[in-house]
C-alpha positions in Angstrom: 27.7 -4.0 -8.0 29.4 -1.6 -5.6 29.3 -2.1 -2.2 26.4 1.5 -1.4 25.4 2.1 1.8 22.5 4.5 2.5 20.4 5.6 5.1 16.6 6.7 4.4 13.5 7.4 6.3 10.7 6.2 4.5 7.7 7.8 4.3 4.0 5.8 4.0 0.0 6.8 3.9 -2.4 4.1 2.6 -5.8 4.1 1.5 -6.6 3.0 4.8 -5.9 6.4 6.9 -4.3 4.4 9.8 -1.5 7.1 9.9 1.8 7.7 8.0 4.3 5.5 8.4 8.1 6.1 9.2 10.7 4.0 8.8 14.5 5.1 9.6 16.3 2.3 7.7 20.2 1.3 6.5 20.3 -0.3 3.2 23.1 -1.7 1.3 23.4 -3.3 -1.9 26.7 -5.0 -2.5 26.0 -9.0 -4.1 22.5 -8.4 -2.9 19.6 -5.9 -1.0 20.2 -5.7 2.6 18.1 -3.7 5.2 18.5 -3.1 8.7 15.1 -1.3 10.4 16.7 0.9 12.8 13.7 3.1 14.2 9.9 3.3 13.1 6.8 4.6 14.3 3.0 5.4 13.1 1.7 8.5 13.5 -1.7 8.4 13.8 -4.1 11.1 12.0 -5.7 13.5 14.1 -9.9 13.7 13.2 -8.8 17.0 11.3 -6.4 15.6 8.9 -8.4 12.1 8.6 -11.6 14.0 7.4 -9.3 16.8 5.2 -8.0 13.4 3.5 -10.9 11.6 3.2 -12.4 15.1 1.7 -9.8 15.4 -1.2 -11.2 13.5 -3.5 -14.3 15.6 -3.5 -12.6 19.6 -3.6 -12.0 21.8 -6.1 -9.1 22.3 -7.8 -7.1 25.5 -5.8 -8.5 23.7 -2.7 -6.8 20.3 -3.6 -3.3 22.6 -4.4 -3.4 24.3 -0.9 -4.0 20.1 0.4 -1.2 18.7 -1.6 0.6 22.2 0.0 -0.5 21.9 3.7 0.2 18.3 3.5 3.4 18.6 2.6 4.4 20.8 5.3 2.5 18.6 8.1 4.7 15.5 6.8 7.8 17.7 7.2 7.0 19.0 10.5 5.9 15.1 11.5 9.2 13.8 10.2 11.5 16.5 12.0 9.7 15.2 15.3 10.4 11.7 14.4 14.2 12.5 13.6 14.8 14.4 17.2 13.0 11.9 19.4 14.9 9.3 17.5 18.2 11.5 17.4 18.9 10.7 14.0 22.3 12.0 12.7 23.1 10.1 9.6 20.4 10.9 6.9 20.8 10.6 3.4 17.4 11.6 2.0 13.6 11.3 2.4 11.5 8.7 0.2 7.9 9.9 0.5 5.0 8.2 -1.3 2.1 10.9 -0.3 -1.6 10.1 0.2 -3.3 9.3 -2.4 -6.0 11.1 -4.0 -7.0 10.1 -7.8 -5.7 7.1 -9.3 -7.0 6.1 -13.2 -4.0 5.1 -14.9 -6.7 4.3 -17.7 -7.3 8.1 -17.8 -3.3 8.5 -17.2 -3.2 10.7 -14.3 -2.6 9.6 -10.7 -2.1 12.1 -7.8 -0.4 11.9 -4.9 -0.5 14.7 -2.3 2.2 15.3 0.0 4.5 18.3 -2.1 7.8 17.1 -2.1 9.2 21.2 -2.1 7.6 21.6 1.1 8.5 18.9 2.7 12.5 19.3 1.8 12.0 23.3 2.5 10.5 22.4 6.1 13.1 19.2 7.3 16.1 20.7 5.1 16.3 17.0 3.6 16.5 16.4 0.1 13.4 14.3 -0.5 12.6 11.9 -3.3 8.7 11.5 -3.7 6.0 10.9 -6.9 7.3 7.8 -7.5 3.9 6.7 -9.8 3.2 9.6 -12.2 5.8 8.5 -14.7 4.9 4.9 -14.6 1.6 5.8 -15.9 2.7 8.2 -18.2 4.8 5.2 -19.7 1.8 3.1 -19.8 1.9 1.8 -16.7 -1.2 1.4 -13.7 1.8 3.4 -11.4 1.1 0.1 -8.7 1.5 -2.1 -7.6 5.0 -0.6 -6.8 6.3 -2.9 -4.1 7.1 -5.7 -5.8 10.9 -4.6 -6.8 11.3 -4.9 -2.7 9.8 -8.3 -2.9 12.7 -9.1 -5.7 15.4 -7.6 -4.1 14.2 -8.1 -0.1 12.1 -10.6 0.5 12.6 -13.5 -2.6 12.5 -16.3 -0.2 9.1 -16.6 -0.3 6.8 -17.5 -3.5 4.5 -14.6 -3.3 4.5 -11.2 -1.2 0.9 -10.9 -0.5 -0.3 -7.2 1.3 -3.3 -6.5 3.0 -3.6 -3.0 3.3 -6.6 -0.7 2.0 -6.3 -3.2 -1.2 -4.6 -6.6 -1.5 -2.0 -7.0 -3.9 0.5 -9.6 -4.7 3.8 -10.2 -5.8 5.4 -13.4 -7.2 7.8 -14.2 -10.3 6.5 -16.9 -13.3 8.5 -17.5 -15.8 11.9 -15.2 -14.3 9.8 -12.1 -14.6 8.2 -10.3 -10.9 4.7 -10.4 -12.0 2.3 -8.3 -10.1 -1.4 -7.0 -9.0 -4.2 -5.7 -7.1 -6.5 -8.3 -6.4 -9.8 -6.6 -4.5 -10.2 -4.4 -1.8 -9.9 -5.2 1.8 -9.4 -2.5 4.7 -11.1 0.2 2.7 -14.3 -1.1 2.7 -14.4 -3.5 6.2 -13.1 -0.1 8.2 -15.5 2.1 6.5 -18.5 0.2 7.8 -17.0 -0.3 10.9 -16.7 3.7 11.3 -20.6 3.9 11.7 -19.9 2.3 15.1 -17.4 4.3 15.9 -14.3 2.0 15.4 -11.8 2.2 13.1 -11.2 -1.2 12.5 -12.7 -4.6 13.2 -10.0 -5.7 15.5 -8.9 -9.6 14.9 -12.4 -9.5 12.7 -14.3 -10.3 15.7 -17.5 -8.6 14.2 -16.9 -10.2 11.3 -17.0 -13.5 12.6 -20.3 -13.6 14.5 -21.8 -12.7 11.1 -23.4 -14.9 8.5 -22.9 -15.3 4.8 -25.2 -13.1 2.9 -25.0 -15.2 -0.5 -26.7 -13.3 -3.0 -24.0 -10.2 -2.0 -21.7 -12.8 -2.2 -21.9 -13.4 -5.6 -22.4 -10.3 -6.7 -18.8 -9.5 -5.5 -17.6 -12.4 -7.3 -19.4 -11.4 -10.0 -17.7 -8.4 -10.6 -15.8 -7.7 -13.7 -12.4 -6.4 -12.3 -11.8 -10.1 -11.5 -12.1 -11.3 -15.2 -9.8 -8.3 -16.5 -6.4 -9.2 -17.5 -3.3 -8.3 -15.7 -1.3 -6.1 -15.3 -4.5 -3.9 -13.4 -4.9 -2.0 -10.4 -7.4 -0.3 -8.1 -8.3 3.1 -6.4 -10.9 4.7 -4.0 -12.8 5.9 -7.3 -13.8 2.4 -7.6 -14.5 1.4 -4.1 -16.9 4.6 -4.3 -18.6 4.5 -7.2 -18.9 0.4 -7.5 -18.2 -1.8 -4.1 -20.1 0.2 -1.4 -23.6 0.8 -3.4 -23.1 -2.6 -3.8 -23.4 -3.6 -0.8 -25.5 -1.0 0.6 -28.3 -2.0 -1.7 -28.8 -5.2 0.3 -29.3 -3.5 3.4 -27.9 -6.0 5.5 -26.4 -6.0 9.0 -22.9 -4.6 10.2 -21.9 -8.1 11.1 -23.1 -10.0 7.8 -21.6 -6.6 5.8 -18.1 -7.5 7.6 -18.5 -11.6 7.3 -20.1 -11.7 3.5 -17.0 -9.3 2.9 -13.9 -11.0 4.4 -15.3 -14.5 2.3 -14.8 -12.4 -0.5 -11.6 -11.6 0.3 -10.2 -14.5 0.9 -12.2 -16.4 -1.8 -10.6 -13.7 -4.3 -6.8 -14.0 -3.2 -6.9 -17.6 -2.6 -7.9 -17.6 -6.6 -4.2 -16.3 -7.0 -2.3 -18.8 -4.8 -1.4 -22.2 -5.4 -3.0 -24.4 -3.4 0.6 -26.0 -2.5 1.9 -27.0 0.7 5.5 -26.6 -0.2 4.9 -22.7 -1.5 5.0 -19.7 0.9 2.8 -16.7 1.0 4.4 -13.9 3.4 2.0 -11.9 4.9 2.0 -7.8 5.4 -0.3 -4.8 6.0 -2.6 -4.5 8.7 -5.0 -6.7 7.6 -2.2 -9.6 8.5 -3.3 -8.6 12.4 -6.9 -9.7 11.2 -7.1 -13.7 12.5 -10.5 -14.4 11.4 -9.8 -12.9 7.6 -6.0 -15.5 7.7 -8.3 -18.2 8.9 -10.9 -17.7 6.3 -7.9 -17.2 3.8 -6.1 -20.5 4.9 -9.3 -22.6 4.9 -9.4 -21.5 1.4 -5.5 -22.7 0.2 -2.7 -25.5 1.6 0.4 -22.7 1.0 1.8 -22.5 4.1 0.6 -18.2 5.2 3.9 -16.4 7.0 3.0 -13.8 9.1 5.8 -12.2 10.5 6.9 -9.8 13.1 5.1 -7.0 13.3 7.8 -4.3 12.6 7.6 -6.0 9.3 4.0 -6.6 8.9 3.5 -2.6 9.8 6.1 -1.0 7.8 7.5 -2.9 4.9 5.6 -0.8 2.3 7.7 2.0 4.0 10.6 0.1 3.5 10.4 -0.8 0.0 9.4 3.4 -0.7 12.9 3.8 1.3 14.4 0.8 -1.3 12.5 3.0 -4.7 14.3 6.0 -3.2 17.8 4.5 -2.8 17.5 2.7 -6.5 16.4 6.4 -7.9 18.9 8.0 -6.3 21.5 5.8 -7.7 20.0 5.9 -11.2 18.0 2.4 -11.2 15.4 1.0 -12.5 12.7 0.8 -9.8 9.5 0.2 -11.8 9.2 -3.0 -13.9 7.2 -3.1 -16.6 6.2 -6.9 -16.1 4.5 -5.0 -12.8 2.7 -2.3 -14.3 2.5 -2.6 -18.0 4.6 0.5 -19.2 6.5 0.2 -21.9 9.8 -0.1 -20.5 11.5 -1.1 -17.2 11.9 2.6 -15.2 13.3 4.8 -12.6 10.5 6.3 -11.5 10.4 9.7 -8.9 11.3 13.3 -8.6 14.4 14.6 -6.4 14.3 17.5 -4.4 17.6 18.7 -3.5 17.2 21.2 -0.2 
């Protein structure tokens, strides 16, 4: 391998509408991955933007276009600020995942919003973005796409577990990176939370004054996502339509909603885990700041749970978007099919050259 250094701002917006994440990072690949996190920083979404986002899902057509459009050109404005209050000079490219809007890989389409034109035309950057449409057009679910950054980043630990709007997890079995969503997590515990005005259930204190509400429970567990075979992921279409009339029809308290909830989380993840004391499980997303859902989650398994610093925990899914860029733009494979179940290993993204 040649020794290529690049330098990337990666670009992040989860499920979870915390805020986009930026990441200015160095990366160099010589006998192995290496990344230095130079500057990052979450911009939080304004009430405006969260609603418009939250909305998407639900507009027509031309009004989803002039979205992808307008949120395109607010990620290019946010990122210019980012790059003169940081005083960035050396910038190789943008890697932008969007916010997502549909994703049914059994359908094959997925949508990410977030135009990658605009946001090269407004920063003058080339910009590398839609980095899951041809996954799915290959087959594939187009996620989870982090592991590759577990494989090349972070293999010191036996699984790469985030807790973000969904859990997923990373891990290899038999010398192939094997890969999933396991349930949901922030999308649901912050949207009941909202009805109090939060927007999240910070260190799940809520959630642990709560009692078990077993007949919910086990209608969670009972769900049939669980028994489907990998490789299988999940989107907001399912949380909707499936997880929160669900839970609504048992008209139960806030408190019970969150505690019933985070069991099921951690009863569902801990199913993926080997209950080994010598195995690691790092720790990411913002769920990893929720101590009473890593308590509930550790009570369930003897692997030892990293969580680590919190530049990490916050913006390593922005780092590995800034990793998918670099292996695009040198012309490698950055989706495995052992991940996502397309027919072939990938390199996955479109290039925008200003």
């Amino acid at each position: 391998m040649k020794n290529t250094t690049k330098y990337i701002i990666g670009v992040m917006s989860g499920t979870s509408l915390d805020g986009i994440d930026l990441v200015y990072v160095k990366i160099n690949a010589s006998e192995k991955y290496n990344f230095e996190i130079l500057k990052s920083e979450t911009v939080s979404y304004s009430n405006e933007w969260k609603s418009a986002l939250k909305e998407g899902f639900h507009l027509s057509g031309e009004k989803l276009v002039k979205l992808d459009a307008d949120y395109g050109s607010y990620l290019g404005k946010t990122l210019l600020n980012f790059i003169k209050k940081n005083r960035i000079e050396k910038l190789d490219f943008v890697a932008s995942h969007g916010h997502t809007i549909f994703h049914n890989p059994a359908e094959k389409y997925t949508f990410q919003i977030g135009n990658g034109p605009q946001i090269s035309a407004v920063t003058g950057i080339k910009t590398i973005c839609d980095f899951r449409v041809q996954d799915v057009a290959l087959g594939g679910q187009g996620a989870p796409l982090v592991p590759i950054g577990d494989e090349l980043l972070f293999s010191e630990y036996n699984y790469c577990l985030n807790l973000g709007g969904f859990s997923n997890i990373s891990f290899n079995k038999n010398r192939q990176r094997i890969a999933f969503d396991i349930c949901p997590v922030n999308i649901v515990l912050n949207h009941y939370v909202a009805a109090i005005n939060l927007e999240y259930d910070d260190k799940g204190t809520i959630a642990s004054t709560g009692k078990i509400e077993n007949d919910l429970l086990n209608d969670l567990n009972s769900l049939p996502f669980y028994a489907n075979l990998k490789p299988k992921s999940l989107g907001y279409e399912y949380v909707a339509e499936t997880i929160f009339p669900m839970i609504d029809k048992h008209n139960l308290s806030l408190k019970d909603i969150l505690r019933t909830f985070v069991e099921h989380i951690a009863m569902q993840i801990s199913k993926k885990i080997d209950s080994d004391s010598e195995k690691t499980v790092l720790i990411t997303g913002g769920g990893a700041f929720n101590t009473f859902l890593i308590e509930r989650l550790q009570s369930h398994t003897k692997t030892q749970l990293i969580i680590p610093d919190e530049t990490i925990i916050n913006y390593k899914e922005a780092l590995v978007f800034a990793l998918l860029g670099f292996l695009k733009d040198e012309g490698k494979n950055n989706c495995l099919k052992s991940v996502t179940g397309a027919i072939k290993d990938h390199s996955s993204g479109v290039i925008y050259n200003f």
